[in-house]
NUZAMI-363322 format. One line per field, with one value per residue: residue number from 1; residue in three letters; z, x, y of N, C-alpha, C in turn. Coordinates in nm, 3 decimals. Layout:
panu: (NUM,...) $
torpa: (ALA,...) $
n_c3: (Z,...) $
n_c1: (X,...) $
n_c2: (Y,...) $
ca_c3: (Z,...) $
ca_c1: (X,...) $
ca_c2: (Y,...) $
c_c3: (Z,...) $
c_c1: (X,...) $
c_c2: (Y,...) $
REM end
This chain:
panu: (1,2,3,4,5,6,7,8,9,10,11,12,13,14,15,16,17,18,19,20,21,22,23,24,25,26,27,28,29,30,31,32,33,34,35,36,37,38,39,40,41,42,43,44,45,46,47,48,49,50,51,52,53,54,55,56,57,58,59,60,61,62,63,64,65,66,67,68,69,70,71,72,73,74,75,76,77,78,79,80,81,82,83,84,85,86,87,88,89,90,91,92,93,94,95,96,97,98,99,100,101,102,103,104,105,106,107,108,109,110,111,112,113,114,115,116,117,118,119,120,121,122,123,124,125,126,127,128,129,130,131,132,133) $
torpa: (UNK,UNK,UNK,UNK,UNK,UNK,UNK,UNK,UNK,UNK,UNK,UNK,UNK,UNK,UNK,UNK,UNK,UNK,UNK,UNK,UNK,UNK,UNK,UNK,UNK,UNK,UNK,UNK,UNK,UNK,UNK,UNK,UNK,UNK,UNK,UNK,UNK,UNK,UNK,UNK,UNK,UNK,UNK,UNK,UNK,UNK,UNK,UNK,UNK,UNK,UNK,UNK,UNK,UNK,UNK,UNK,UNK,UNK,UNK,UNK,UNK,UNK,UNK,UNK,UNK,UNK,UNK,UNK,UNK,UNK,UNK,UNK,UNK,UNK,UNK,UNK,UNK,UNK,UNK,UNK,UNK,UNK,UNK,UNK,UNK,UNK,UNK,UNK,UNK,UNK,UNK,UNK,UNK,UNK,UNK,UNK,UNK,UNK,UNK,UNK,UNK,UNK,UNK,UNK,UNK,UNK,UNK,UNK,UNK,UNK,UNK,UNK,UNK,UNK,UNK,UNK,UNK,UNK,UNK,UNK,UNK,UNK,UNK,UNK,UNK,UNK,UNK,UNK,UNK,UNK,UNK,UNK,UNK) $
n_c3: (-1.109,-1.116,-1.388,-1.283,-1.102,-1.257,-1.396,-1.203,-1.155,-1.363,-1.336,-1.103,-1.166,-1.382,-1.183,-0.980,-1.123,-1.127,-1.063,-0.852,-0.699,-0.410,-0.372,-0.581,-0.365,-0.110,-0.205,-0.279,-0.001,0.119,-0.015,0.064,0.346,0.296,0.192,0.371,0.625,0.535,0.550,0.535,0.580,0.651,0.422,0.304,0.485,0.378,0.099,0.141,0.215,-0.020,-0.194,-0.078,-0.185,-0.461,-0.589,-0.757,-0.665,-0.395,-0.359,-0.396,-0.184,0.012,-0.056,0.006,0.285,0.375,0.328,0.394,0.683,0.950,1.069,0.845,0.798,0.648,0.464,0.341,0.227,0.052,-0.143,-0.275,-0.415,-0.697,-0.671,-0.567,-0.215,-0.103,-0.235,-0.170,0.115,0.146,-0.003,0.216,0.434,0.319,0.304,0.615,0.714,0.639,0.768,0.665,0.723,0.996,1.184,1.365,1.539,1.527,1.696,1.519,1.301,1.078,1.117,0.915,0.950,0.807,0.876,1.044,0.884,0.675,0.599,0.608,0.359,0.155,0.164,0.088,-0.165,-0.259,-0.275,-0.480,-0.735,-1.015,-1.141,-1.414,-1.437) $
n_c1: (-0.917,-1.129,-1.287,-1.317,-1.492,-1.716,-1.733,-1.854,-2.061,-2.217,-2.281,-2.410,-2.656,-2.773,-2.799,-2.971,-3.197,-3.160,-2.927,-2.830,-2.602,-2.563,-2.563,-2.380,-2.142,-2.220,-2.161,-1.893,-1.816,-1.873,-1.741,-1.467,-1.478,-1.470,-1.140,-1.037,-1.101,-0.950,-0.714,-0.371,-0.186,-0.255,-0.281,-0.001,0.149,0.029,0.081,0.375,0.412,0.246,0.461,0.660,0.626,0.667,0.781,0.963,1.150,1.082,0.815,0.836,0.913,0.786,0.549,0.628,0.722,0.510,0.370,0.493,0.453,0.545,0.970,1.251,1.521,1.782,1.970,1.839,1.631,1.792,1.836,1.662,1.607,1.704,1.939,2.197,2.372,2.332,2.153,1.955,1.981,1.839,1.642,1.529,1.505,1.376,1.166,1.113,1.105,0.842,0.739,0.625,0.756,0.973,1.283,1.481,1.770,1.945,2.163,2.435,2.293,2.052,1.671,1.395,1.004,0.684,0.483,0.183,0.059,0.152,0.027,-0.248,-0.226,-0.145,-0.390,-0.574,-0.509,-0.493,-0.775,-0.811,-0.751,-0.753,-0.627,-0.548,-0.584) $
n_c2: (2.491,2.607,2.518,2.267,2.313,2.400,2.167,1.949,2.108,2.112,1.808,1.799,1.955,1.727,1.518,1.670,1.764,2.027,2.277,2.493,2.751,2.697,2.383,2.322,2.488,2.286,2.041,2.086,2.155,1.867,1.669,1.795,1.774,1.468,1.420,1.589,1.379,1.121,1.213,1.378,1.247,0.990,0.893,0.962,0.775,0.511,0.520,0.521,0.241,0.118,0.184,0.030,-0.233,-0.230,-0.303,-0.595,-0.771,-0.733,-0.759,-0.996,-1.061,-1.060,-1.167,-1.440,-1.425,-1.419,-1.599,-1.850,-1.824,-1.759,-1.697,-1.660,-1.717,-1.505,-1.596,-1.803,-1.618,-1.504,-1.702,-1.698,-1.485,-1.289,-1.121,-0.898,-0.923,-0.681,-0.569,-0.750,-0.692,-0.400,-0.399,-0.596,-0.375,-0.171,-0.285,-0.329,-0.078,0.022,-0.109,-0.391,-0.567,-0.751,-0.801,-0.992,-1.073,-1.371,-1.559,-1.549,-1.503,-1.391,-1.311,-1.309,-1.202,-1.169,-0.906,-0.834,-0.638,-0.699,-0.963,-0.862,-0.721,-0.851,-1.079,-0.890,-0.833,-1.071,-1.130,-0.950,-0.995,-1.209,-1.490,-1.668,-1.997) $
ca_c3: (-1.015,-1.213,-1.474,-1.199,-1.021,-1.353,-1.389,-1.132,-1.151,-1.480,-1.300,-1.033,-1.270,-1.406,-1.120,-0.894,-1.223,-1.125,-0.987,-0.727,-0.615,-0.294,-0.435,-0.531,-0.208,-0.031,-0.232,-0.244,0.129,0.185,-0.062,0.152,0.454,0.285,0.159,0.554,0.719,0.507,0.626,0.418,0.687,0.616,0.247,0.304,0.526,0.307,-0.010,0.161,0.223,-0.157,-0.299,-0.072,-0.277,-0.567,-0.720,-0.786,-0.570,-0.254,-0.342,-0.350,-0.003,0.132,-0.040,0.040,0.408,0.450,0.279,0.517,0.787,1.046,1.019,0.741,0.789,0.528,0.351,0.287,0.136,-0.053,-0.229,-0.403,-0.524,-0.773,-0.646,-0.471,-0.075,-0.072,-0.269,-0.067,0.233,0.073,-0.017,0.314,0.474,0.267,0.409,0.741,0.723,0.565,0.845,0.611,0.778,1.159,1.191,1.450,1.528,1.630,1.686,1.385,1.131,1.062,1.034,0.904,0.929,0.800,0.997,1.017,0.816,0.536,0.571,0.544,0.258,0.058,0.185,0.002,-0.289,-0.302,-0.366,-0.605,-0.832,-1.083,-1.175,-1.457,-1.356) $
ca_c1: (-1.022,-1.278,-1.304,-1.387,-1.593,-1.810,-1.810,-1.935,-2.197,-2.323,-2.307,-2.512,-2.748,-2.793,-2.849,-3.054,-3.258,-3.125,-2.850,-2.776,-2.439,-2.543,-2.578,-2.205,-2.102,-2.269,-2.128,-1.747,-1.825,-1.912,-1.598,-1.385,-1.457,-1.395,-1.080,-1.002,-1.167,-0.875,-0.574,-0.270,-0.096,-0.261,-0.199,0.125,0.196,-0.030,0.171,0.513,0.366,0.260,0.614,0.758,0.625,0.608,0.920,0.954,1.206,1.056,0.737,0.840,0.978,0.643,0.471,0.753,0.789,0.352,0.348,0.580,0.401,0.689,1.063,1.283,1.677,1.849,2.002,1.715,1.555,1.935,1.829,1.476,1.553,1.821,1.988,2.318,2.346,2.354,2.022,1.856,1.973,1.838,1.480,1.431,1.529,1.279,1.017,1.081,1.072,0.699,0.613,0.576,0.875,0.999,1.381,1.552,1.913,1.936,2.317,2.495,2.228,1.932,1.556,1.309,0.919,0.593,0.346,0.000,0.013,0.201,-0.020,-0.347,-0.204,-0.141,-0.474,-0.663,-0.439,-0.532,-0.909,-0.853,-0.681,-0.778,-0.529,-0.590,-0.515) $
ca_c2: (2.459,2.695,2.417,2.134,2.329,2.394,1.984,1.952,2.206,2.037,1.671,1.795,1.970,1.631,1.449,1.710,1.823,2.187,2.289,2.607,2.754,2.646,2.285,2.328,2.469,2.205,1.923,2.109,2.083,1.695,1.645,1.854,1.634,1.284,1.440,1.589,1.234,1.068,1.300,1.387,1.155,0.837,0.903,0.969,0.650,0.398,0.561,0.453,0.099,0.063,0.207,-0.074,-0.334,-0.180,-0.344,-0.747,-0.808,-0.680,-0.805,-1.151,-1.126,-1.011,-1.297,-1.570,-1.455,-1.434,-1.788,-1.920,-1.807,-1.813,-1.677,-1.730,-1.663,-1.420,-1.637,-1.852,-1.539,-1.472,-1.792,-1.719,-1.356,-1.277,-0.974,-0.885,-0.928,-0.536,-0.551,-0.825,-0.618,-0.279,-0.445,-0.579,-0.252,-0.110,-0.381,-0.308,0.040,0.018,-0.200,-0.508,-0.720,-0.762,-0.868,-1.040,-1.159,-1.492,-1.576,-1.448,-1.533,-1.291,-1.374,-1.223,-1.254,-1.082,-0.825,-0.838,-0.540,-0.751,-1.075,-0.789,-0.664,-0.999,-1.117,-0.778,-0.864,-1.238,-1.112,-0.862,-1.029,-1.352,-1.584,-1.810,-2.116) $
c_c3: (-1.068,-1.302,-1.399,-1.150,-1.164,-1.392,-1.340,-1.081,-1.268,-1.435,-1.195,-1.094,-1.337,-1.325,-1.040,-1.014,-1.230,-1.056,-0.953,-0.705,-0.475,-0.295,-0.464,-0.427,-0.144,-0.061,-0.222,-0.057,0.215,0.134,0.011,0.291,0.462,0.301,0.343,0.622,0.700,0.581,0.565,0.475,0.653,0.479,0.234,0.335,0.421,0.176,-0.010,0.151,0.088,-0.186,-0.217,-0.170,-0.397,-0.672,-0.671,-0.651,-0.442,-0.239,-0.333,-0.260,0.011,0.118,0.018,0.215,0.458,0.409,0.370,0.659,0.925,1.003,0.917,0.783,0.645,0.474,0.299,0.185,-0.023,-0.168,-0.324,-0.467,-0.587,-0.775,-0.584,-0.320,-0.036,-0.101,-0.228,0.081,0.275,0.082,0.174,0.445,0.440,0.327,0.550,0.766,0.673,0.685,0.825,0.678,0.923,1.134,1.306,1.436,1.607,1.604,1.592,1.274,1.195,0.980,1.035,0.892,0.908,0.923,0.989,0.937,0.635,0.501,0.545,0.440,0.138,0.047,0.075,-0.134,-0.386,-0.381,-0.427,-0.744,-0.891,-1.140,-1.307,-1.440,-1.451) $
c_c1: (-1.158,-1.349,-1.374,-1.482,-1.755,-1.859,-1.880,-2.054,-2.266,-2.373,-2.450,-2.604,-2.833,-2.876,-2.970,-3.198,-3.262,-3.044,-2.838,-2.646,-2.448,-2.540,-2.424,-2.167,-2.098,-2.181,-2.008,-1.697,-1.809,-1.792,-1.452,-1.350,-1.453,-1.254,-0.979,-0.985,-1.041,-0.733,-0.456,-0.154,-0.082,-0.256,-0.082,0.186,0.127,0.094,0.278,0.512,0.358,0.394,0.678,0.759,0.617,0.764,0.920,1.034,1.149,0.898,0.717,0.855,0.888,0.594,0.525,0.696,0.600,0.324,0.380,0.587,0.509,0.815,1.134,1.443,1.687,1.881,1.955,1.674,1.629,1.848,1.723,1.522,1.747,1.902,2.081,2.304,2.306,2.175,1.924,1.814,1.861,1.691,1.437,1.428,1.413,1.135,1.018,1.032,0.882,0.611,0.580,0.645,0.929,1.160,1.458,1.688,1.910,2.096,2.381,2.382,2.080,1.769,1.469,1.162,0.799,0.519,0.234,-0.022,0.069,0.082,-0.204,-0.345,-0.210,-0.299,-0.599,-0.643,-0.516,-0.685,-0.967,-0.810,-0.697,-0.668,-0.554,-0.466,-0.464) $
c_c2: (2.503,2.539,2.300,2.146,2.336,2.218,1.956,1.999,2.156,1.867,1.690,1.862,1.881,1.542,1.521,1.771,1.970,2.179,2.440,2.655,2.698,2.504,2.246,2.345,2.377,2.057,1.960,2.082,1.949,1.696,1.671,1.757,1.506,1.321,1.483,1.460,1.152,1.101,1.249,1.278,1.030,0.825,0.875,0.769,0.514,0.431,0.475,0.281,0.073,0.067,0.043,-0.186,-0.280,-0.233,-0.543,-0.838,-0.819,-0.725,-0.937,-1.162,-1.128,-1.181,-1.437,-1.560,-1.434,-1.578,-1.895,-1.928,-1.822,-1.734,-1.767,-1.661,-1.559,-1.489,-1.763,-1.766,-1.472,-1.606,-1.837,-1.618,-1.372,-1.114,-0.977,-0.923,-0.796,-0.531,-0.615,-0.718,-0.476,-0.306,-0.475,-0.462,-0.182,-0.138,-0.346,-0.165,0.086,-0.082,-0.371,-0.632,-0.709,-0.886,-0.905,-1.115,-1.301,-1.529,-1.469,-1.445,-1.436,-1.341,-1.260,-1.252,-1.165,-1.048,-0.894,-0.752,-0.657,-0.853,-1.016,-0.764,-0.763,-1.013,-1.026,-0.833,-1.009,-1.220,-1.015,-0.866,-1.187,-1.382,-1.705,-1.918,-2.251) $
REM end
């Protein structure tokens, strides 16, 4: 922490054309309360949300089942990804638990359809990312 705090005491040196310990203080301060404002909570929960997608499989569902705007049965979704039933099951387990997916039984057959949190998430995605085309 010694080490950072000296960075920082040469950055603001830089920028304020002198720097103070109270100058540190002050700025370890403001830092302190982005770092608070955020809360180890919503870290936590956003975190879980990335890891969901964070593998191929599970990120195709998202995009498949926000594309499709609407439910999609299971074994519709069995028939895009290339994974076991266990591992279809497993992924969208994963999605729901993150929020990203909403499942319902309809008779025997199982559908599944994106959040708003999923179709936010795509949507961020869509314009942070270039595609050549």
């Amino acid at each position: 922490m010694a080490e950072a705090t000296e960075r920082l005491r040469r950055y603001l040196d830089d920028e304020l054309g002198e720097c103070r310990d109270e100058d540190v203080d002050r700025r370890l301060d403001e830092l302190s309360a982005l770092e608070t404002a955020i809360g180890p909570e919503r870290v936590d929960a956003e975190l879980d949300v990335l890891s969901a997608v964070a593998s191929e499989t599970r990120y195709t569902l998202v995009r498949v089942l926000v594309a499709a705007d609407g439910e999609l049965c299971v074994c519709e979704l069995d028939a895009l990804v290339d994974v076991s039933e266990s591992g279809l099951s497993h992924a969208l387990s994963r999605l729901a638990d993150a929020g990203l997916v909403d499942a319902r039984k309809d008779g025997r057959w199982k559908k599944y359809r994106a959040t708003n949190r999923a179709v936010a998430l795509v949507t961020v995605l869509d314009g942070s990312v270039s595609v050549d085309e």
